[in-house]
C-alpha positions in Angstrom: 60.3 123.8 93.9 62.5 124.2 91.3 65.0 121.7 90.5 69.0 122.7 91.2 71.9 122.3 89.7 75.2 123.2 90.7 78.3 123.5 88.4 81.4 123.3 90.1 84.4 124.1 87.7 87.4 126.1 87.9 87.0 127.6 84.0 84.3 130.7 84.3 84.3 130.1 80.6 82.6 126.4 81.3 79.9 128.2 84.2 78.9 130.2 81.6 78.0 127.7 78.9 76.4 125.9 82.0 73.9 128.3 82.9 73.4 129.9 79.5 72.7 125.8 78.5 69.8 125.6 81.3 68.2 129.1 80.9 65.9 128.2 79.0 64.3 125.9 81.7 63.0 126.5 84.8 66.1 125.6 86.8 68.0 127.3 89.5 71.9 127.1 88.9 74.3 127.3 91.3 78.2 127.9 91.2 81.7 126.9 92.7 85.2 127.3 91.3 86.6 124.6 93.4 86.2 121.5 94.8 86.1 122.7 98.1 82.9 125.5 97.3 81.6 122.9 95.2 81.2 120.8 98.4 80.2 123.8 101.0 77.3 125.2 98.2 76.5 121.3 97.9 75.8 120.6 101.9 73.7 124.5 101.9 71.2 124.0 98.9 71.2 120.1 98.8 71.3 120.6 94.8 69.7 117.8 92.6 72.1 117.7 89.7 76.0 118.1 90.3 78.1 119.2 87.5 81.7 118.2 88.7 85.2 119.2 86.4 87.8 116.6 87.1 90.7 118.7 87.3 90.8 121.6 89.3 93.2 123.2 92.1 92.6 123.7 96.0 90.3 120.1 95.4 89.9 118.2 92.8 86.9 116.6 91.1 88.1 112.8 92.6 88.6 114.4 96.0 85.4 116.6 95.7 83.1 113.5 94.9 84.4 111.5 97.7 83.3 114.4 100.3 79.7 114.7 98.6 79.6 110.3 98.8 80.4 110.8 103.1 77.8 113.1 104.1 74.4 111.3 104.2 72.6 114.0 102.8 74.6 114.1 99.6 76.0 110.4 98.9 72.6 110.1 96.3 73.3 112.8 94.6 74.1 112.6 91.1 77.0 113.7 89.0 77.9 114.3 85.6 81.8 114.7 85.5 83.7 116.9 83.2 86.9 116.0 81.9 89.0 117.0 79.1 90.1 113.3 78.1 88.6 111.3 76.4 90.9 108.1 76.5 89.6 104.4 77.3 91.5 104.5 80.8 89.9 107.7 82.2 86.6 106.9 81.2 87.1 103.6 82.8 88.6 105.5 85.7 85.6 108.1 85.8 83.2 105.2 85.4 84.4 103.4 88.8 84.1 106.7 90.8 80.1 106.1 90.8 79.0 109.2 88.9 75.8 108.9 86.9 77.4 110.3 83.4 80.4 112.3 82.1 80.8 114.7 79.2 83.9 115.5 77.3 84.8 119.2 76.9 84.4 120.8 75.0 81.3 120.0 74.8 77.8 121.6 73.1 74.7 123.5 74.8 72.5 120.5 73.6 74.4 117.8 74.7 74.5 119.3 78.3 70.6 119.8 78.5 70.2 115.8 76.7 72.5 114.5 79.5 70.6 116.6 82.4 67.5 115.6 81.5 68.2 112.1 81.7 68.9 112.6 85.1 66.2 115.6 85.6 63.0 116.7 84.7 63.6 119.4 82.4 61.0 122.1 82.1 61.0 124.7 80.2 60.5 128.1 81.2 56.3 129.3 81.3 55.7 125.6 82.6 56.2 123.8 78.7 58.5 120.7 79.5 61.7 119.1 77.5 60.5 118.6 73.4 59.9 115.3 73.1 61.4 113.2 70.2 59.5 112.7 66.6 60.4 110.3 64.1 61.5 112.1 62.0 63.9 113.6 64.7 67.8 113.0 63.8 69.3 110.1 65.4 72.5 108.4 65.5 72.4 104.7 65.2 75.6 102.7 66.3 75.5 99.0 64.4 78.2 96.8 65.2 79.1 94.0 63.1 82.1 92.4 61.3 79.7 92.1 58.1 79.8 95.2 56.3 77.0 94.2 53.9 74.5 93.5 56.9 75.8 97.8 57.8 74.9 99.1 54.8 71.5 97.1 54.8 70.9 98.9 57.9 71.4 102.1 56.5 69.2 101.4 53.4 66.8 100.4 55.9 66.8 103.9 57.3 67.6 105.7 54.2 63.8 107.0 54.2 64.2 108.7 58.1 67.0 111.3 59.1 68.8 109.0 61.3 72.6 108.5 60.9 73.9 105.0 61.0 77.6 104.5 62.3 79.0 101.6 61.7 81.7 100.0 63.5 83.0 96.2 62.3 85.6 95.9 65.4 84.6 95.9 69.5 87.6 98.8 69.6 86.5 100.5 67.3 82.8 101.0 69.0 84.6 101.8 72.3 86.2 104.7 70.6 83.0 106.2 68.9 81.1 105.8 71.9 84.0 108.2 73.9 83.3 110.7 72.0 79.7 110.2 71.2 76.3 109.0 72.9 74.0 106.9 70.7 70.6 106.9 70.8 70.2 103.3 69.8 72.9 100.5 70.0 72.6 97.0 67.1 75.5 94.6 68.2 75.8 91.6 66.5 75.2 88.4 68.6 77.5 86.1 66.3 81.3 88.9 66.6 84.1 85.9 66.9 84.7 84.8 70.8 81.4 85.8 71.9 82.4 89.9 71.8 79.6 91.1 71.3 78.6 89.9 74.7 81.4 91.1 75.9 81.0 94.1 74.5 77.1 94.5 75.8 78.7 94.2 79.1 81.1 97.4 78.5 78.6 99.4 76.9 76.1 98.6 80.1 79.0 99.4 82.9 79.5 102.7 81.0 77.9 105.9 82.2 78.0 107.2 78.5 76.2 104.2 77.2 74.7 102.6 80.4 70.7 104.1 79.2 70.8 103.4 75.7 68.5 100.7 74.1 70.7 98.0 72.6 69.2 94.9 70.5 71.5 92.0 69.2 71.5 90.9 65.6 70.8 87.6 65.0 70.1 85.4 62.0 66.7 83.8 62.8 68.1 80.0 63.2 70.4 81.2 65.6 67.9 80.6 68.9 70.3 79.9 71.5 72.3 83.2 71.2 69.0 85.0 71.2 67.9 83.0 74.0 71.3 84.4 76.2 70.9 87.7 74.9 67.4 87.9 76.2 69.2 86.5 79.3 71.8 89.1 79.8 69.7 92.2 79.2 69.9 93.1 75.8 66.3 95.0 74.8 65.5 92.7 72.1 66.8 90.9 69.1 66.5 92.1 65.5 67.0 89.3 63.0 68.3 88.7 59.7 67.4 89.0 56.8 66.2 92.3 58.0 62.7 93.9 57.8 62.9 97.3 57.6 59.6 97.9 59.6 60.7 95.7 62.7 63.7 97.5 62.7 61.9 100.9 62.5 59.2 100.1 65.4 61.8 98.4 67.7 63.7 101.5 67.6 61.1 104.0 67.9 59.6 102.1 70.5 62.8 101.9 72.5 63.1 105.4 72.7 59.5 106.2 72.8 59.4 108.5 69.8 56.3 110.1 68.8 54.9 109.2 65.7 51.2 110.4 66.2 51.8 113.4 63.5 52.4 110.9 60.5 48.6 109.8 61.0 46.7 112.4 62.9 45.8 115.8 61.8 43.8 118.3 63.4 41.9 120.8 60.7 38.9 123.2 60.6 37.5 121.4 62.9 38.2 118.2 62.1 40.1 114.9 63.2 41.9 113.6 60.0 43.2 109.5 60.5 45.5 109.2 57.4 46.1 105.3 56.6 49.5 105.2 54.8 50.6 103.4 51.8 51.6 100.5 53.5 49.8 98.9 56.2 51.6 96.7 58.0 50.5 94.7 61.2 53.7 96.9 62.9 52.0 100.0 61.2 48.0 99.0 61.9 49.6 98.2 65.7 51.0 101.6 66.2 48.3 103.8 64.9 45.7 101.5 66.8 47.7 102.2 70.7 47.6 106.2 69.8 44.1 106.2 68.4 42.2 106.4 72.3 44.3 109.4 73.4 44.3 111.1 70.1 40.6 110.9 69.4 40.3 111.5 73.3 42.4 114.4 73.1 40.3 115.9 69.8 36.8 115.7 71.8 38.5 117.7 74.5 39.7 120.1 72.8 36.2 120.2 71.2 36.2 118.4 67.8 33.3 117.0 67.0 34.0 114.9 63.7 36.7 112.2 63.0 37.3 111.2 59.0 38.9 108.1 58.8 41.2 108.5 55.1 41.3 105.0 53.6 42.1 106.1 50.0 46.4 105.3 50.0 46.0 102.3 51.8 47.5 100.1 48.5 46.7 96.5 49.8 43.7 96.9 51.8 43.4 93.4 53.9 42.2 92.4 57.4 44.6 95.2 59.0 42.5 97.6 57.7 38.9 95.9 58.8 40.6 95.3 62.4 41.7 99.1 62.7 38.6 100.3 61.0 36.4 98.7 63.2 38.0 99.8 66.6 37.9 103.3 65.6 34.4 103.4 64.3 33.9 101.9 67.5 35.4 104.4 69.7 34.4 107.0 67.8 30.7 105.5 68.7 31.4 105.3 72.6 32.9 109.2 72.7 29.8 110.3 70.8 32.1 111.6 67.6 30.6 111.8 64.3 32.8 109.7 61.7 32.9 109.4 58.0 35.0 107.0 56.0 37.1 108.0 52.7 38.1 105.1 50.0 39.6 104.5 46.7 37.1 101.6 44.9 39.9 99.0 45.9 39.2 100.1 49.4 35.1 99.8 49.4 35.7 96.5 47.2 37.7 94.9 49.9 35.6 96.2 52.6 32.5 94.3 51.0 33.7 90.9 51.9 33.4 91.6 55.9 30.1 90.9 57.4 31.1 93.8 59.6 32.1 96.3 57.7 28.5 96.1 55.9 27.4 99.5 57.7 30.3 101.6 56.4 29.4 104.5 54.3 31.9 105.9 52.4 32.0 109.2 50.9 33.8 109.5 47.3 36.3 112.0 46.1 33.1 113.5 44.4 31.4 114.1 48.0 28.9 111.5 47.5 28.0 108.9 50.0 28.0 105.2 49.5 27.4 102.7 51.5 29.1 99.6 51.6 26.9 96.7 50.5 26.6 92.9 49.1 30.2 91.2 48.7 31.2 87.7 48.7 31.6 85.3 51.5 31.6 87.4 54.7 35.3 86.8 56.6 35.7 86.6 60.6 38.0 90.2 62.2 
């Protein structure tokens, strides 16, 4: 059955962004101007999703939510609440009421259907379901910290992505972005004076607007016993300082499962394409290894019959590129898919001092095969 979702607002201007917001997916959406509709439509078609405006005549949105939390059949429900203010003591006040999120009028189309589909499956209309996030997807980053040099590191650390990073170098001043926006990812330094950024974990956690989002403490690395407390209290994981912009990178995109299988894996005339990049890391070697079984899995169902495996930008070729190498040779052997492997001379030189690698044939910009022979001292993988 379809899910349902009933909008109960006073403003037919707001029902109408509503539904137009969800057409596109294979919802039903229901209506009621009042709070008093709101909970009569609510007890009929037991909805799945309650949109709820705060302020409204015959019945509130307060008095309306208390009805929906007596009846048994409703209590479970959950509610985003509308409300026109955005001030610290009503979202406090909203938060305390039990509802699973709030949104701030006005509001956008987008940020309707990424709050609802939190809570809901979203599918999209002819049985596709909600987009899934890329990498190179836009993002906003909220980093708090009373360092602004460690802030703009951040940002240079992401300079190569198109993700936005907000920083914020007071626990007030975080409060206040995050009442009017939702970040996607939260860094909160672990050493803020008085231990705030505790504090401030705990706020962001009894929010509905922030009470999802992956947060990670920033930590120098000596610091072990307020990364040992964080780790205590919830936070997701700890990103430590000096930074490394590829820890920072994976934690995030990990966090909030972003697909990064498009950077690496092609699909062309017939063809599986693995393309190594520039820079392979253990993070980067890692990454490409966990999507390599459905990917290559996915190719042979489709009906690809041939994988090529493009070694030739790898810079630094080292035991990364053995370890990966050898693992999808090997499943390519177990799923029956013919391989071939392309390398710059760096590459093949590198290659020859593995005992392993020593049936590799490469195949040269010039088409020509050539297999990998003699080398020095043969290494363990």
């Amino acid at each position: 059955m379809k899910p349902k979702i009933l909008t109960v607002d006073d403003s037919k201007t707001i029902r109408l962004i509503v539904t137009k917001a969800l057409k596109p997916f294979d919802v039903d959406v229901l209506e009621a101007s009042n709070g008093v509709e709101g909970v009569a439509v609510a007890m009929r078609e037991k909805p799945d999703l309650i949109l709820l405006d705060l302020t409204m005549p015959i019945m509130d949105g307060s008095e309306c939510l208390a009805k929906l939390k007596s009846h048994a059949d409703l209590k479970n429900t959950p509610v985003i609440m509308l409300t026109a203010e955005s001030g610290k003591d009503n979202v406090m006040k909203i938060a305390k009421m039990g509802v699973r999120d709030y949104l701030v009028k006005p509001f956008k189309e987008d940020m309707l259907v990424e709050r609802a589909g939190r809570i809901i499956e979203l599918k999209a209309k002819g049985g596709g379901v909600k987009k899934v996030k890329r990498y190179d997807d836009p993002l906003n980053i909220l980093v708090v910290d009373d360092k602004p040099a460690i802030i703009d590191q951040i940002r240079a650390a992401v300079s190569d992505t198109p993700w936005q990073v907000h920083g914020r170098t007071q626990t007030g001043e975080a409060l206040d972005y995050c009442s009017q926006n939702v970040p996607d990812a939260i860094l909160v330094s672990l050493s803020l004076p008085d231990g705030a950024g505790f504090t401030l974990f705990q706020m962001f956690r009894a929010s509905t607007r922030t009470k999802s989002a992956p947060i990670f403490g920033l930590s120098v690395k000596t610091a072990t016993e307020d990364q040992t407390r964080a780790t205590q209290v919830g936070f997701l994981g700890v990103i430590t300082k000096p930074l490394d912009p590829d820890d920072l990178k994976t934690k995030i995109c990990r966090s909030l499962s972003l697909d990064t299988s498009y950077k690496y894996f092609q699909q062309r005339e017939g063809v599986l394409a693995v393309m190594l990049p520039t820079n392979l890391t253990p993070n980067v070697a890692n990454e490409i290894s966990n999507q390599m079984r459905s990917k290559v899995s996915e190719a042979v169902d489709s009906g690809l019959g041939k994988m090529i495996i493009d070694m030739s930008q790898v810079r630094t070729p080292d035991i990364n590129l053995v370890k990966l190498g050898i693992t999808t040779i090997q499943l390519c052997n177990e799923l029956s898919l013919q391989q071939r492997l392309v390398g710059s001379s760096i590459v093949q030189s590198e290659c020859r001092n593995y005992e392993e690698t020593k049936d590799w044939i490469f195949v040269s910009a010039g088409g020509q095969n050539q297999p990998v022979k003699g080398g020095s001292k043969p290494a363990s993988v």
